[in-house]
C-alpha positions as CSV (number, residue, x, y, z in Angstrom):
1,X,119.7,155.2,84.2
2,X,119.0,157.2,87.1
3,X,116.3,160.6,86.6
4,X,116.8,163.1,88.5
5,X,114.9,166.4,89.3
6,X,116.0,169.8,88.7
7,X,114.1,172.8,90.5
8,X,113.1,175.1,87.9
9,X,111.8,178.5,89.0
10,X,110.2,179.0,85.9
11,X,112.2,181.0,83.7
12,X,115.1,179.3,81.2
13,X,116.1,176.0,81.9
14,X,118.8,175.3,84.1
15,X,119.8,172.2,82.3
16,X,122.6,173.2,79.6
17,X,124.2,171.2,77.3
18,X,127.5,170.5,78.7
19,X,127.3,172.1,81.7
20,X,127.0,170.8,85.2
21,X,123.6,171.5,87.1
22,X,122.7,170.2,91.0
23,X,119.8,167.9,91.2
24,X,117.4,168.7,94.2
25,X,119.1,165.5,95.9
26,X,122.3,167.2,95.7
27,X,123.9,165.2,93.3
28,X,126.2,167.1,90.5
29,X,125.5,166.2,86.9
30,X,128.6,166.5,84.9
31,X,126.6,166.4,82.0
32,X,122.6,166.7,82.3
33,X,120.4,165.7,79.4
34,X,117.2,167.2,80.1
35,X,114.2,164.6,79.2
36,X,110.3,165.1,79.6
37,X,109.2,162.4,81.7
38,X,110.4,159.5,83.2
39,X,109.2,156.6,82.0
40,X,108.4,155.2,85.9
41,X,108.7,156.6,89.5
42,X,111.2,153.3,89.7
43,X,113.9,155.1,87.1
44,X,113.7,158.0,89.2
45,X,116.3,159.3,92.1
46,X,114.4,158.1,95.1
47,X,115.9,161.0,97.1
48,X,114.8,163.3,93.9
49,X,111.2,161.7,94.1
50,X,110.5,162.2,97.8
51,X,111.2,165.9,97.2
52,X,108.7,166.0,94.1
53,X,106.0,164.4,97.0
54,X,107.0,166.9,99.8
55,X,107.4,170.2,97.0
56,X,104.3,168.8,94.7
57,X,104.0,172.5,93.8
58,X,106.9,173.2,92.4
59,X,108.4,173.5,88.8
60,X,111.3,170.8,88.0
61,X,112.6,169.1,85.2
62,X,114.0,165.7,84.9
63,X,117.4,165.2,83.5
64,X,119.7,162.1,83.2
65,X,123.7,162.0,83.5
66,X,124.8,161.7,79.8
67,X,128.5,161.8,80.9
68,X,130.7,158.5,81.2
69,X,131.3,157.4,84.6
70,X,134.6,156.7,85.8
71,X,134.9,153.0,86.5
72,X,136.3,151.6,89.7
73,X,139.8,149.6,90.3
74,X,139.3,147.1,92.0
């Protein structure tokens, strides 16, 4: 499972239930599942978690995809 930040400016969450939302890394959740804290900096996005060290200063939340992945043919 893969955190990844959201930039929140402050006001309501961006992170609705069944909606898609853009992480800070650019990634698209299909379906973000906002969660308070991850439990390492290891379960986190590493491009999400070097903007959290550049932006320390800013609001975010962490979410995780809750939507099924498609799986590959191979």
């Amino acid at each position: 499972m893969s955190v990844h930040f959201i930039h929140d400016l402050g006001h309501d969450s961006q992170v609705k239930p069944y909606a898609k939302v853009e992480a800070v890394c650019g990634h698209e959740l299909k379906e973000a599942h906002e969660i308070v804290a991850p439990e390492s900096d290891g379960d986190v996005c590493p491009e999400c978690l070097a903007w959290s060290k550049r932006n320390r200063y800013q609001n975010r939340r962490c979410a995780v995809e809750m939507s099924a992945r498609a799986v590959a043919s191979g």
